[in-house]
N, C-alpha and C positions, 0 to 999 in steps of 0.2 A: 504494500500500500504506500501512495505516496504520499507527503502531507503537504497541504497547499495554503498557504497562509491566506487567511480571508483579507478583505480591502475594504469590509463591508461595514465595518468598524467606525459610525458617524455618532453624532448626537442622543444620546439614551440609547444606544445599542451596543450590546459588546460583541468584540468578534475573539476570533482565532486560527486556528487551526481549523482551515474547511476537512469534513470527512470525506472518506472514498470508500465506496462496499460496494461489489459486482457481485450479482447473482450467486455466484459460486460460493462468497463466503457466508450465504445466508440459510439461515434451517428451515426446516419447515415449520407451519403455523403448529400451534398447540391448542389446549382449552376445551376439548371433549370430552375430558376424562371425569367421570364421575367422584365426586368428592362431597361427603354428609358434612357441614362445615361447623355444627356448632354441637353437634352429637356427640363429641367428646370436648366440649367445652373450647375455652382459646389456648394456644400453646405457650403463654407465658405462665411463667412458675412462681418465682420468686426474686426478688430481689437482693441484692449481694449490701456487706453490709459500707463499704464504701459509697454506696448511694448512686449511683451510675451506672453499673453492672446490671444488665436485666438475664435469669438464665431463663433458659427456654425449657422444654420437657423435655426435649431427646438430646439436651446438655451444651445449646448451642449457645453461647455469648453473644449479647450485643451492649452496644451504645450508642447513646444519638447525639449531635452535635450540630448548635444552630449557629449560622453564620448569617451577622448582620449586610454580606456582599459589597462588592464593589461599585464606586461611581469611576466610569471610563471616559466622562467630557473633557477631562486634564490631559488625556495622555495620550501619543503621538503612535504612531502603528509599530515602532520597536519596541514601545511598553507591552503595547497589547498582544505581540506577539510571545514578549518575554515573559507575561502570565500566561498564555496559554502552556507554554512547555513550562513552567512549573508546577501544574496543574496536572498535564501529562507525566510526569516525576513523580507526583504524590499517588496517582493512580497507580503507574506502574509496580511501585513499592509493593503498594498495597494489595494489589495481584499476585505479586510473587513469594505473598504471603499463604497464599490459598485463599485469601478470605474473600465475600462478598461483602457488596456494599450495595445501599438505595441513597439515590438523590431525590429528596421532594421540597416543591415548592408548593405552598398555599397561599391563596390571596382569597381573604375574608373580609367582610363585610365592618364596617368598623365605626361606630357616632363618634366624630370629632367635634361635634358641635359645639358651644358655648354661649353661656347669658352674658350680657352686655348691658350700662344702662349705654344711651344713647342721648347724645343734646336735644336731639331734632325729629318730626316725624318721618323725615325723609332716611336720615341716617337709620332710624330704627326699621323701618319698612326694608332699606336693604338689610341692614343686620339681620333682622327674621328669614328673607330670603337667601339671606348666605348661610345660617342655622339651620336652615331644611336642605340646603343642598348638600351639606356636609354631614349631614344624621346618617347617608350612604355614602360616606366616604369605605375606603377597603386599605388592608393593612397584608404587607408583604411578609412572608417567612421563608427562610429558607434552610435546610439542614440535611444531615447525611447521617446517616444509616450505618456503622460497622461491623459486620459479625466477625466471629473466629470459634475455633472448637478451644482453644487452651485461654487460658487469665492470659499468660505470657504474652501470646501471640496479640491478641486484642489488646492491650498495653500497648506491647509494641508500634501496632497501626495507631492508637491515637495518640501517642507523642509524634505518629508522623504526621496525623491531622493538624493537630495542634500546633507546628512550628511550620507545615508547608502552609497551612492555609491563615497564616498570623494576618496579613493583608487583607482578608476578606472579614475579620474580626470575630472567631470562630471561639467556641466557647460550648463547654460538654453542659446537657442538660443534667442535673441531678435532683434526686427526688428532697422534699423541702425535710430541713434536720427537724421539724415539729410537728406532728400529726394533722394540727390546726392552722397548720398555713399553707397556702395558695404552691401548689407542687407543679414545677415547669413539667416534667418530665413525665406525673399521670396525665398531663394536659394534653401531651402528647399519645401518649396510649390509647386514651379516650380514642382521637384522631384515627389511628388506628382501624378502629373499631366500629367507628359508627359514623366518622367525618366529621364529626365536632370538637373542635378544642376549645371548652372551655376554660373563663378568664379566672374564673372562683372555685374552681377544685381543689379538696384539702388530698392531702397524699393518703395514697393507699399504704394497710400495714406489710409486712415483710410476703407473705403471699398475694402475687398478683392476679392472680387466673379466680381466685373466689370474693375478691373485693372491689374487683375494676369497676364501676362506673358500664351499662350498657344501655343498648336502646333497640325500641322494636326498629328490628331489622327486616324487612322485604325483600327481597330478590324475583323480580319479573323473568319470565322467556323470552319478553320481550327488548330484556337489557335492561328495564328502567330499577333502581334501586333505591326503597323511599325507606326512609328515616322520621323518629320521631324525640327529637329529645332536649325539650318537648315540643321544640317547633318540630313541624310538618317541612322534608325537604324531599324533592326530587334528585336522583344524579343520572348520570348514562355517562358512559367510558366509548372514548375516540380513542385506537389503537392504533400506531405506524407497523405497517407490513414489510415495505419496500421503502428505501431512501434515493434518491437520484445521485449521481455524482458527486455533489458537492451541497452539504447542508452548513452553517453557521451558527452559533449561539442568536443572530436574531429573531429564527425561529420561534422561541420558546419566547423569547423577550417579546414578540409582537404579541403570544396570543394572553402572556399575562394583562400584558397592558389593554384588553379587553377590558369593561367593566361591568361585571361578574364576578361569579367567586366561582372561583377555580383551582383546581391540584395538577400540579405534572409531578408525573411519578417515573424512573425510570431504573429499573433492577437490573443489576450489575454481576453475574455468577464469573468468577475466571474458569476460563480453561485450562486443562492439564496440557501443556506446553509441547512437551514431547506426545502425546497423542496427535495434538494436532498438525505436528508437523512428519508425522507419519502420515495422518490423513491429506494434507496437502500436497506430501510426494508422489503417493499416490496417484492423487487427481492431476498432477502433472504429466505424470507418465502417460496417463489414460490420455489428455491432452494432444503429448507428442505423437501417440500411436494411434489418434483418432486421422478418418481421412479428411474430415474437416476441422483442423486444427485452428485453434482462437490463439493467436501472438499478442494479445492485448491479456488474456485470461491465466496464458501463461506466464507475463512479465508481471501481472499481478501475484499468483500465487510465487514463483519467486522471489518478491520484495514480500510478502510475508513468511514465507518460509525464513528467508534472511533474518528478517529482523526478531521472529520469535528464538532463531538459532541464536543470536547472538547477544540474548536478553535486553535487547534495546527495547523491548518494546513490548507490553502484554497482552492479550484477547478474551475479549468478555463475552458470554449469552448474556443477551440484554432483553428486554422488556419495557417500551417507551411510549405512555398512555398520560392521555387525557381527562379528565374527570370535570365535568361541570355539575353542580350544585346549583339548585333553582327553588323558591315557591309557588311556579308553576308550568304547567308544560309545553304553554305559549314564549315566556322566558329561557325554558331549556333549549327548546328546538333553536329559538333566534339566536341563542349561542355558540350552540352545536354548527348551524350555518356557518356562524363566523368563524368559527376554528378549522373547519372543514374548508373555507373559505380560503384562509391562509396557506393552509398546506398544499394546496391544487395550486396557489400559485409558485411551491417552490418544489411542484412537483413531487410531493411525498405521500406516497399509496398508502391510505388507510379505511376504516371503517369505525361505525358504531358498533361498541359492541353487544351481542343479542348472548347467545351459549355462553361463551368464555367471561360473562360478564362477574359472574361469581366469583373467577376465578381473577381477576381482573380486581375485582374487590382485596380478597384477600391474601394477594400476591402483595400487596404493602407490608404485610406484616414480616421481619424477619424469618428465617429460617424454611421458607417457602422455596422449594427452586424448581414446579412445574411451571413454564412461565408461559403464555401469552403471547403469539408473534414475534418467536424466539428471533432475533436477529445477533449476529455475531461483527459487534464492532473492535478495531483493538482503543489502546488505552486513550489516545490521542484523537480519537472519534468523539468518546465520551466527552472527555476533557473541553472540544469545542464547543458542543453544546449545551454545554453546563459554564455558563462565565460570571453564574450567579449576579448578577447585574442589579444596581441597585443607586437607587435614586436617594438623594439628601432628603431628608424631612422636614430641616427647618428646628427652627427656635418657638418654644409655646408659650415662654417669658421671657419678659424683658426690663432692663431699668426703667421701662415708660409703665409694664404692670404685669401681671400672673395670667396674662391671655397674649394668642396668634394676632397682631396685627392686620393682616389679610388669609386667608386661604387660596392655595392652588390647585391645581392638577398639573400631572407630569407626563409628557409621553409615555412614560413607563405604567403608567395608571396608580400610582401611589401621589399621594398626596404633599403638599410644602407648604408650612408656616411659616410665611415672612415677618422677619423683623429687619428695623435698619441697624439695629446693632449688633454687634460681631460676637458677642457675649451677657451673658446677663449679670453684670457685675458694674458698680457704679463706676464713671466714668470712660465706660467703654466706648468705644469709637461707631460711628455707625452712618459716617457720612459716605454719600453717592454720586455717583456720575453717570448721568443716561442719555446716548447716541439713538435718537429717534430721528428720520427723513418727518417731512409735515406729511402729514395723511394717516400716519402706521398706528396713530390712538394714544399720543404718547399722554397730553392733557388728561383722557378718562383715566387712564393707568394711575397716572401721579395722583391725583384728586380721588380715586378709590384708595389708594395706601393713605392717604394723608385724612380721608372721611374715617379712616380705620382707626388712626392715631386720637378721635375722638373722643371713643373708648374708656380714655382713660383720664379720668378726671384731672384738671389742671394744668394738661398740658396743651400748648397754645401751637397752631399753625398761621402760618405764614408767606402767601403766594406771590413774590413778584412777577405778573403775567404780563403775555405779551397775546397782541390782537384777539384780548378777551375773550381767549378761550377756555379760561375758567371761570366767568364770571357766574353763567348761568348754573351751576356746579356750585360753587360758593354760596351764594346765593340760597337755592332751594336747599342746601346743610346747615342753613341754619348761620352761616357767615357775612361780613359784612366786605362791602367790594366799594373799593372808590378808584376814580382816577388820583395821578401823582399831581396834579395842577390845583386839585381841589384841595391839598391837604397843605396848614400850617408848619410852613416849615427853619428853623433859624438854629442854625449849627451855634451861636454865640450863646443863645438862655439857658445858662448854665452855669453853674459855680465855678467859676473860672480859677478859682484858686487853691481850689483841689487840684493834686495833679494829675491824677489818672483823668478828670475833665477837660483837663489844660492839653493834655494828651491827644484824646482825642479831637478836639478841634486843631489842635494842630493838625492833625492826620486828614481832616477835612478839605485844610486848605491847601494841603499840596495835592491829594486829588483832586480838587477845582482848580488847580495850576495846566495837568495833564501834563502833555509832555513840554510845557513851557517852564517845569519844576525845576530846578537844581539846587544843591547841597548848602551853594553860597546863601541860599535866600531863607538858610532855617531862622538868621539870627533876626532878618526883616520880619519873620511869620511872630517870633518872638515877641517882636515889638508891635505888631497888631493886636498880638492878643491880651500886652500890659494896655494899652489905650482901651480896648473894649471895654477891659477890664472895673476901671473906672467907670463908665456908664451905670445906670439905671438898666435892671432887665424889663424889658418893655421900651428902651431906646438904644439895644445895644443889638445892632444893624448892619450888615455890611453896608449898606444905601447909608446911613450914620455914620463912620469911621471910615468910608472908604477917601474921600476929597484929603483928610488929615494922617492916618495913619497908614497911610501906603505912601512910600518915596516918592516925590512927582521925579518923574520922566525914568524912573526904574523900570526893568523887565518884568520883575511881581508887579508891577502897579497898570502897568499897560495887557498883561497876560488876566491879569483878574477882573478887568475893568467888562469883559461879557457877564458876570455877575452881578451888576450893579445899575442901579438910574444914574448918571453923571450929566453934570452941568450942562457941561464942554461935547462927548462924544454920545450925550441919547441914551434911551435903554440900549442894555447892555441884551445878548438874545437869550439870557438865561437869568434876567434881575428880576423875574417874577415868582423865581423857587426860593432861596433863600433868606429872605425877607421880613417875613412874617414878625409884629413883635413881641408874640412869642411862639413859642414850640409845641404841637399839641398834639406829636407823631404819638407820644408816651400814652393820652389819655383813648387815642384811637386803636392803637394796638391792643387795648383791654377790653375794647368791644367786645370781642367774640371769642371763641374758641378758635375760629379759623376766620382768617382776615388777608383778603387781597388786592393789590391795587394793580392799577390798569398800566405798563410802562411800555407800552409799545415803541412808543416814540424815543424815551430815554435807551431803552434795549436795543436803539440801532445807534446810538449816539454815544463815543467812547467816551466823552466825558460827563455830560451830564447823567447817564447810567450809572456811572461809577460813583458818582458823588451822592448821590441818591442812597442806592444799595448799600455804601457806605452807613451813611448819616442811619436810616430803617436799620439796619445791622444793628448799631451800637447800642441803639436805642433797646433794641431787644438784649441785647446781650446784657445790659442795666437793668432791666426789667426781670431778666431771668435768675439774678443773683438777690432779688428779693423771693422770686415764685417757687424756684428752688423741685418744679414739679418736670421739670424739662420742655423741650422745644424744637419747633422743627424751622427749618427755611428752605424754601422752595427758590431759584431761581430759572427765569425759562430764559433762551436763548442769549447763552452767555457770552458768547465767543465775542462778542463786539465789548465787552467790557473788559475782555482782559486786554485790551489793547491798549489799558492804561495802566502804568507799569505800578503806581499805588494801590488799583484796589488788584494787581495780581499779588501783590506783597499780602494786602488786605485776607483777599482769601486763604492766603499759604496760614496767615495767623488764623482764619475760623477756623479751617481745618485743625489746626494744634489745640485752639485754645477753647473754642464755644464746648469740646466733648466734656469740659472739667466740670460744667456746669449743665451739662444731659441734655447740651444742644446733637441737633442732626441737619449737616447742611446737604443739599442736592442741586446739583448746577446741571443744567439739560445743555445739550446741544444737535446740532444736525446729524454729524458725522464726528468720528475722531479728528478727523484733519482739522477740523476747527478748534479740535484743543491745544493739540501737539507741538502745532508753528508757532507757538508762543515760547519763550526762554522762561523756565521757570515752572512747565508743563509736569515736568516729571514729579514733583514737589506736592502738586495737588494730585496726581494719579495716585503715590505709591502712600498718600493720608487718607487717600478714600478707597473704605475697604468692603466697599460696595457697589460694583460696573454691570449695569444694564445695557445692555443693547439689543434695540429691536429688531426681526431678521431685516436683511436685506440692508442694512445701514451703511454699508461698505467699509471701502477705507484702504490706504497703499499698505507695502510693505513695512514700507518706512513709520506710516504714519500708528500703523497697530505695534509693531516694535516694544514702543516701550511699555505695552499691556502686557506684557509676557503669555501670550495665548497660543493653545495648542492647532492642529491643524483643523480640528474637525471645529473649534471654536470658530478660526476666520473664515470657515468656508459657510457657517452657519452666519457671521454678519456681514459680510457679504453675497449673501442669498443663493449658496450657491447647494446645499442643501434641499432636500425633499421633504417636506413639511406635509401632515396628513392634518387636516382640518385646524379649527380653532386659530386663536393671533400667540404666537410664541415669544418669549423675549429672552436671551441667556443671561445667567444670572451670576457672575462671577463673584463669591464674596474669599476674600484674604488678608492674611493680618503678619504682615514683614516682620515682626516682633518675633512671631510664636512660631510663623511656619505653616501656620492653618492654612488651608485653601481646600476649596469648595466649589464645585459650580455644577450646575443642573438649569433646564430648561423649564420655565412655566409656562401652562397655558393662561395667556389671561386675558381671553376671550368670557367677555362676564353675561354672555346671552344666558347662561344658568341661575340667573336671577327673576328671569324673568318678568314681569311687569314692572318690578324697580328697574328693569333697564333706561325706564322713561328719565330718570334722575341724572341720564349720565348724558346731559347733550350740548352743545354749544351752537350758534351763531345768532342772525340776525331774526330768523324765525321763529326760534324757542326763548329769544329774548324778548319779543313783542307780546306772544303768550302771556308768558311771565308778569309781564307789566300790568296785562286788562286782569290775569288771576290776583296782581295786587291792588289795583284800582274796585275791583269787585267786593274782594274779602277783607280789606284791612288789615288790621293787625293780625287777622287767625289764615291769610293766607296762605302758610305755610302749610297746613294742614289740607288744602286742599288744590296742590299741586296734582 
């Protein structure tokens, strides 16, 4: 056999090692044989007193072992190739031990939902909608199976699980050391037996086979297999007969990612080695001295002869089925379609099965070796289709409070709790950056995570937007939205003689300098700010100080004078922002829970954006060190403002400093390339330890660089990826400190909300709505959006 590295290896899917099986190395079908299956009870005995050990009646060992799996979005096709052949290692071992082994996967049903109080009846109408969609959320497992006939031997094999499979986070079930507490390992048993793994099971005592936990069992002629316990469940087993040339672990990954509850199961027997390669000289010979000889059939069974001769490699009777689990027989069939579905397209012959179904059943259980659509794969067949694959899950608290943020879906059909921060531990970091093209939904996305941050009492949001596409969002949550021309604004009303205030407005004015700033002029800005200083607040004005305390005919004094009404050269094209006589961003930012203003204009303009975002910054960041509850800031279309080399200094300090105080900054742009070509890019990349990118966002060589992303990552933001339904976004979250890195794909396509999807809309037509449902309702129009 040859082994053929798969390619196939993208986005939530693992690959490896494609298989190769010709007719010749496959047995014939099984499952005819008559078998009383519970007439001499189950064939577990008892329990060993290490807690792990389960023996069986006729002296057979096992233990079971669950692994948490692997996420493969980080890693380039020499990773994935280099797990598959240790995978292939761990098998092989474990064959050339005699023993068998079972690989099963469950994916159940799982309520992740959660109560919530809510500001608004907008926010609460989603929250409920997002409550019921996740009551059916489903939860992944995954574990193996080891027998042996000796302790020795079974030790042996699981220090080799245990240390090959360290990567996939593997870990032996054992039965619980108190009679009265919740036992992983009867959980399993149960499973077993009747397909339920119970969450509340106390452990059974030292005899297994008279204490287990059962349930009415059925078994139809038909195949169908119903359960009660004490839900009512239907199953029916999809069985593989025949493989095509070349199968991959995304097989299995596509049909978990169904959503259903489902088991793949696949029984692993080794062959006696030297048999078999008796038996394949054989068939070789018969080959050469047949008058239609197969040169494909023979260069087959020589590369396995080969390689069983040379212990490279070992050969398993397998058994590789389906199991879908339903409450009814309209939901089974539709399953069964899809799985059935799947496999036709990667060309792998199978059936329902009807006879063999019993047997199909109870082949899960250890110590079984009649098996079911015997096929004979060697170790690195297995190894491929098993890559155990497994998606992040997310954070379910955070320093903002003891709930998910948002909920997702994952290609892989397991679910993701989003938080912005990297840990839940105070002052954790949790700032973001998100490369959205316009169209790709980037406004709903931001404005459903930041309506999420609601949640949690006392913490305040904050949207710098651009061509009001969060207003109508804002707005019906219960927020309050202004334009930046409407709002009170004077960088001087303020205690000037504190320093940290003194600080800041210095910091103002050399962002209102732009790039007319230089170093010489800190001692001029100095002397503006002892003049102010003097004033009365409520006369202390750039339009007041500017004639007197700015140099006549200096660089500061002619570069400031856009700021200002002057005598001599007229309004200045920016004297109508900071002016005011006095400051009343403070009293506006406390309106709401979430607060946004309108900056379309300032967000194309590198100085008065900056100076702005600036000034709203600070002001929060003062505010936040009284509230102490944390806070978010949203910026949309940034890339014009880091063109001003102040507020790129600006942001480098939120990035460091707002997390100390349970800030979360977010800076959106187009593309990377709009952040990149700025000096000083890498500074804010490698501080936010949260990168969103929507598919299809692009981006050069050059320009993704300094993300440090893997192949299957660029080729996913730049669209170059096969995307199956729903709006996807990659979610890259890392922390340079620890090492951590994380990335998985969410859906977050929010049509499973349903009629709150009305909540999530923008432009000029749901704006005019808006306005007659305010002009109608008054003050309770909120409730009847």
């Amino acid at each position: 056999m040859s082994i053929i590295l798969s390619t196939v290896a993208t986005l939530g899917v693992a690959g490896g090692a494609a298989m190769y099986a010709n007719k010749l190395l496959r047995a014939n079908d099984g499952g005819e044989f008559e078998q009383d299956w519970l007439a001499d009870e189950l064939d577990f005995d008892h329990l060993l007193e290490d807690r792990s050990t389960v023996v069986m009646k006729d002296g057979t060992l096992f233990r079971v072992f669950r692994l948490r799996g692997m996420s493969y979005d980080t890693m380039n096709f020499t990773e994935l190739s280099s797990l598959a052949n240790q995978r292939t290692n761990i098998l092989h071992q474990i064959g050339a031990t005699g023993s068998a082994f079972r690989f099963v996967a469950v994916k159940r049903l799982k309520d992740i939902s959660f109560d919530a109080d809510w500001p608004s009846p907008a926010l609460r109408e989603i929250g409920n909608a997002e409550k019921e969609l996740y009551k059916r959320a489903y939860s992944m497992h995954w574990f193996v199976v080891v027998e042996a006939k000796t302790y020795e031997t079974l030790s042996k094999n699981s220090k080799t699980l245990l240390s090959g499979f360290e990567k996939y986070q593997i870990e032996p079930l054992e039965a619980a050391a108190n009679l009265t507490d919740h036992c992983e390992l009867t959980a399993f048993l149960t499973y077993l037996v009747c397909g339920e793994m119970p969450s509340n099971i106390t452990r059974v005592s030292r005899s297994i086979n008279a204490n287990l936990p059962v349930c009415d069992l059925i078994i139809n002629k038909d195949g169908t297999v119903l359960t009660q316990s004490p839900l009512k469940h239907i199953h029916k087993t999809i069985g593989v007969h025949e493989y095509p040339d070349s199968v991959s672990g995304m097989m299995i990954s596509k049909i978990l990612a169904l959503p259903a509850e489902l088991e793949v199961t696949q029984i692993c027997l080794p062959l006696n080695t030297e048999k078999t390669i008796i038996e394949y000289t054989r068939k070789k010979a018969e080959q050469l001295n047949s008058f239609l000889t197969s040169a494909s059939m023979v260069a087959e069974l020589n590369e396995a002869t080969e390689a069983l001769t040379n212990n490279s490699n070992a050969m398993f009777q397998t058994q590789l089925q389906f199991t879908v689990r339903a409450r009814s027989e309209e939901e089974l069939n539709e399953v069964l379609d899809q799985i059935s579905a799947i496999l036709n397209t990667r060309r792998v012959k199978h059936s329902v099965e009807t006879a063999p179904a019993a047997n199909s059943w109870f082949n899960r259980m250890p110590g079984r070796d009649k098996l079911v659509r015997k096929l004979r794969l060697m170790d690195y067949n297995i190894a491929a289709l098993w890559p155990f694959q497994y998606s992040p899950e997310g954070m379910y608290s955070s320093p903002f409070g003891d709930r998910p943020l948002r909920l997702f879906k994952t290609p892989s059909g397991q679910n993701y709790a989003f938080q912005f921060h990297i840990a839940d531990k105070p002052q954790a970091a949790g700032h973001y950056l998100i490369f959205a093209p316009t169209g790709t939904g980037k406004s709903t996305l931001i404005m459903h995570l930041l309506g999420g941050i609601a949640k949690f009492a006392g913490v305040r949001n904050y949207v710098f937007d651009s061509l009001e596409g969060a207003r109508f969002m804002t707005e019906v949550m219960g927020g309050k939205y202004q334009s930046f021309d409407q709002l009170s604004l004077n960088p001087l009303d303020g205690d000037l003689a504190d320093k940290a205030t003194r600080q800041r407005a210095a910091t103002m004015i050399r962002i209102m300098l732009g790039e007319q700033y230089a170093q010489e002029m800190d001692d001029q800005i100095n002397d503006v700010l002892d003049f102010a200083s003097v004033l009365d607040r409520g006369e202390r004005t750039f339009d007041n100080i500017y004639k007197t305390a700015f140099p006549p005919d200096t660089d500061i004094k002619r570069a400031f004078s856009r700021w200002v009404h002057d005598e001599r050269q007229g309004e200045g094209a920016y004297s109508h922002i900071f002016n005011a006589p006095h400051d009343s961003i403070r009293s506006f930012l406390e309106t709401s829970h979430l607060v946004g203003i309108d900056m379309t204009e300032p967000l194309k303009d590198p100085l008065l954006g900056p100076a702005l975002v600036t000034h709203v910054s600070s002001a929060i960041y003062e505010a936040a060190k009284v509230n102490q509850s944390g806070f978010s800031i949203f910026v949309d279309e940034a890339a014009n403002l880091l063109r001003n080399k102040g507020f790129r200094d600006l942001v480098g300090q939120m990035f460091m400093e707002y997390r100390k105080l349970g800030g979360v900054v977010g800076l959106a742009f187009q593309n990377p390339e709009a952040l990149v070509e700025y000096e000083g890019s890498a500074k804010i990349i490698n501080n936010a330890p949260n990168l969103l990118f929507m598919a299809g966002c692009g981006g050069s060589e050059s320009a993704l660089e300094p993300f440090n992303l893997s192949d299957d990552q660029i080729a996913f933001i730049r669209g170059e990826t096969e995307l199956q339904g729903g709006r996807q976004v990659l979610l890259v979250r890392r922390d340079l400190a620890t090492g951590y890195n994380e990335s998985t794909i969410i859906d977050v396509d929010l049509s499973g909300l349903g009629d709150a999807l009305r909540f999530y809309r923008s432009g000029t037509g749901p704006m005019a709505e808006l306005q007659k449902i305010q002009e109608v309702w008054g003050e309770q129009w909120l409730s009847h959006v």
